[in-house]
Backbone as a chain_set.jsonl record, in Angstrom:
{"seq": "XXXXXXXXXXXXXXXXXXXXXXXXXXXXXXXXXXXXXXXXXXXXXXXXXXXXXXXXXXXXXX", "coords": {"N": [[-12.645, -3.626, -12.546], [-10.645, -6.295, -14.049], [-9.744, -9.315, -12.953], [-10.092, -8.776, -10.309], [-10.164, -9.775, -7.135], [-7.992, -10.728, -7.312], [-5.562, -9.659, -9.012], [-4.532, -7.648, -7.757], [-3.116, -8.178, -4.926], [-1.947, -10.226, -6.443], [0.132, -8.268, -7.451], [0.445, -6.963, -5.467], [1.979, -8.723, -3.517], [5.188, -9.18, -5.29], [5.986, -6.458, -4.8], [6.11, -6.406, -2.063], [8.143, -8.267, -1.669], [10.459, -6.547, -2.7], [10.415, -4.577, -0.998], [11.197, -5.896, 1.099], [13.363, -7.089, 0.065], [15.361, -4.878, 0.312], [16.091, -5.022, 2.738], [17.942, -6.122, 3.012], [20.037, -5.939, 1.55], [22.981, -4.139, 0.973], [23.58, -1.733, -0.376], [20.801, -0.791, -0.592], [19.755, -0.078, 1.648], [19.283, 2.005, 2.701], [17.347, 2.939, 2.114], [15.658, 1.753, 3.166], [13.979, 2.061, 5.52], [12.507, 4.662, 4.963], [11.022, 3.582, 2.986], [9.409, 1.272, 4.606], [8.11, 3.327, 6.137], [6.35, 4.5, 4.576], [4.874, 1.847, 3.715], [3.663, 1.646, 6.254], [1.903, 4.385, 6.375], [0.012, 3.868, 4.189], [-2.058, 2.005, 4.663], [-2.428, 3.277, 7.561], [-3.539, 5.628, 6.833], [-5.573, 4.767, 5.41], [-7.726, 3.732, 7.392], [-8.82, 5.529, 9.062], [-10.819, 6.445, 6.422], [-12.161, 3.935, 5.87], [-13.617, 3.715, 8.585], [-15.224, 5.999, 8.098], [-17.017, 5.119, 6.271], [-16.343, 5.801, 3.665], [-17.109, 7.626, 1.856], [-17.132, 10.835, 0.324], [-19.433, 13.276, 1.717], [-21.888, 15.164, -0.521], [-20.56, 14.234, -3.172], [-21.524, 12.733, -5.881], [-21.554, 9.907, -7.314], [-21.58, 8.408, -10.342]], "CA": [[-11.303, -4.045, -12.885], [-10.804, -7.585, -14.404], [-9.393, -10.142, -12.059], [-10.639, -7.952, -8.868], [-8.966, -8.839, -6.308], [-6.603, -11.379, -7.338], [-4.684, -9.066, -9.58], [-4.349, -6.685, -6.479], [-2.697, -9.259, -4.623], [-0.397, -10.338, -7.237], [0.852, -7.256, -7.304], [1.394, -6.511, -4.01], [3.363, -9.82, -3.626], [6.718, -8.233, -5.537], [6.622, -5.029, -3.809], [6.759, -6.456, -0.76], [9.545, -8.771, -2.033], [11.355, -5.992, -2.949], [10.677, -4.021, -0.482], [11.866, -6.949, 2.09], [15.003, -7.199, 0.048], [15.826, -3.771, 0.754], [16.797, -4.758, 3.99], [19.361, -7.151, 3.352], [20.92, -5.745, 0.359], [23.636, -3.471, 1.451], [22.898, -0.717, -1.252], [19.701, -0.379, -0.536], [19.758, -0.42, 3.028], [19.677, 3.497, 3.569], [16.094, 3.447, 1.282], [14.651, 0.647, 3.735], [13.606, 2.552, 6.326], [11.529, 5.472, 4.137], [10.108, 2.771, 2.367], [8.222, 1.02, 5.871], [7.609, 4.052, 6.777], [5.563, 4.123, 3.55], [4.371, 1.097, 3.757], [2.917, 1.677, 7.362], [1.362, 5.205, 6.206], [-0.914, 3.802, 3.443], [-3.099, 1.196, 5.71], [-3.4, 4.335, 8.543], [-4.162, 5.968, 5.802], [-7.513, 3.798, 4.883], [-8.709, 2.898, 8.44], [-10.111, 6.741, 9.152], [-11.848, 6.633, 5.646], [-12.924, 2.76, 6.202], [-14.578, 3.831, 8.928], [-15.861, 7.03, 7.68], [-17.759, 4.684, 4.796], [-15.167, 5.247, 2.36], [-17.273, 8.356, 0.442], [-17.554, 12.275, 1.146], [-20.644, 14.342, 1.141], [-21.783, 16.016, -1.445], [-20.067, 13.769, -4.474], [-22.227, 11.759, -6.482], [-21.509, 8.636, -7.884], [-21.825, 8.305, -11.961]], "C": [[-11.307, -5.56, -13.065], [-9.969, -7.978, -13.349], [-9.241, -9.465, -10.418], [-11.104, -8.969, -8.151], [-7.788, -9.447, -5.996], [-5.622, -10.624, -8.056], [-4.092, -8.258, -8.552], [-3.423, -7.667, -5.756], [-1.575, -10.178, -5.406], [0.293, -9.764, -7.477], [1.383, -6.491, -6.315], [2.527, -7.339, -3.744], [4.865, -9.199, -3.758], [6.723, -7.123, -4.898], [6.98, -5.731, -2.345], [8.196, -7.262, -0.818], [10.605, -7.806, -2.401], [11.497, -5.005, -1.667], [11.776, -5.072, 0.936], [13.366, -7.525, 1.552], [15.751, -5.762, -0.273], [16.665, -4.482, 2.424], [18.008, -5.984, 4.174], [20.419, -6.679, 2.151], [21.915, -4.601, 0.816], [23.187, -1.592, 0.745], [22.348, -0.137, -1.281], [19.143, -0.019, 0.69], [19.054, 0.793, 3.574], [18.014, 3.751, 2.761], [14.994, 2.308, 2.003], [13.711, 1.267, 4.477], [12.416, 3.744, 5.797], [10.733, 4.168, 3.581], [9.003, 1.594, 3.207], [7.609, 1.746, 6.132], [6.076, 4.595, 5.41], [4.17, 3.115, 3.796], [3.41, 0.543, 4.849], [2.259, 3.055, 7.243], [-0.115, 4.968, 5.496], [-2.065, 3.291, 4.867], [-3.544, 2.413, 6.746], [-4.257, 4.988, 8.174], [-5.945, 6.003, 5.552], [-7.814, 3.572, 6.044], [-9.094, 4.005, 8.415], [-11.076, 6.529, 7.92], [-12.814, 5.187, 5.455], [-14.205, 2.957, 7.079], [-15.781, 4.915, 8.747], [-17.264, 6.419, 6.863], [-17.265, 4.818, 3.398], [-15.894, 6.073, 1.258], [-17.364, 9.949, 0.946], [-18.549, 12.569, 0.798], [-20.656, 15.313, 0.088], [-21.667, 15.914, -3.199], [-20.817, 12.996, -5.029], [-21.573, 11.546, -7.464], [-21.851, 9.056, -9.544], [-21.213, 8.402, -12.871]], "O": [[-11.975, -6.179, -12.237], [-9.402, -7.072, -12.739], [-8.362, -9.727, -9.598], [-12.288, -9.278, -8.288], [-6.926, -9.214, -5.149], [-4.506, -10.972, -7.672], [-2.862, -8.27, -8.595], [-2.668, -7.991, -6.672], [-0.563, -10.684, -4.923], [1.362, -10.268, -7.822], [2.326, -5.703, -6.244], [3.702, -6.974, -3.711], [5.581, -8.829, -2.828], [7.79, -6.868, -4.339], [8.011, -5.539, -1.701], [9.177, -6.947, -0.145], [11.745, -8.271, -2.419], [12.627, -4.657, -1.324], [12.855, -4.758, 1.438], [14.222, -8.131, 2.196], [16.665, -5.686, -1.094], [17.772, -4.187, 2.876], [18.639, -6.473, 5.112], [21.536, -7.18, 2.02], [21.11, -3.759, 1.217], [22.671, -0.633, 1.318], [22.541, 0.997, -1.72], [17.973, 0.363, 0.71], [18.381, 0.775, 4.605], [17.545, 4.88, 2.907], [13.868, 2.041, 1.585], [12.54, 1.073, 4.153], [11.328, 3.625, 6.36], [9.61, 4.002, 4.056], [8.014, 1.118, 2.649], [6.459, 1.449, 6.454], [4.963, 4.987, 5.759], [2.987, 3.402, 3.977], [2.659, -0.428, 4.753], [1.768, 3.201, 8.362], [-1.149, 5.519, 5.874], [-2.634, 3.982, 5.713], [-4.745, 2.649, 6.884], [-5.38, 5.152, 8.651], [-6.917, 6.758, 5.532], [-8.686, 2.722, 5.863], [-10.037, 4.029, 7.625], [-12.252, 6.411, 8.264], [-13.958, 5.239, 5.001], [-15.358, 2.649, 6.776], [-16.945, 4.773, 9.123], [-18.329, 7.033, 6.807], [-17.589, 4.234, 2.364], [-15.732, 5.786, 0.071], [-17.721, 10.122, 2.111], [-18.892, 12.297, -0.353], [-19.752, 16.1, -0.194], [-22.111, 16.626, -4.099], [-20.773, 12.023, -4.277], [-21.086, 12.314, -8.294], [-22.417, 10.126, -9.767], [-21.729, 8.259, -13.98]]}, "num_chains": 1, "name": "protein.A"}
């Protein structure tokens, strides 16, 4: 991927800005809470397969 892993990173940026103005915006208020809960799923997410090594048996690469 070209600009790997500053593009990643520039793109997280606005989500979290949006997601962080979820919680002040009145509107949006009631979609804050699903959307942490989100946002604290992914990362648990990746630490089992981090430590796993991050590939399954069986699949080859190519």
């Amino acid at each position: 991927m070209r600009l790997f892993p500053w593009l990643s990173r520039v793109t997280i940026a606005p989500m979290a800005l949006v997601i962080g103005a979820m919680a002040f915006l009145p509107d949006s208020r009631s979609r804050f809470r699903p959307s942490l809960l989100t946002v604290a799923v992914v990362p648990a997410g990746y630490e089992p397969r981090r430590r796993a090594g991050g590939r399954r048996q069986g699949v080859s690469g190519g």
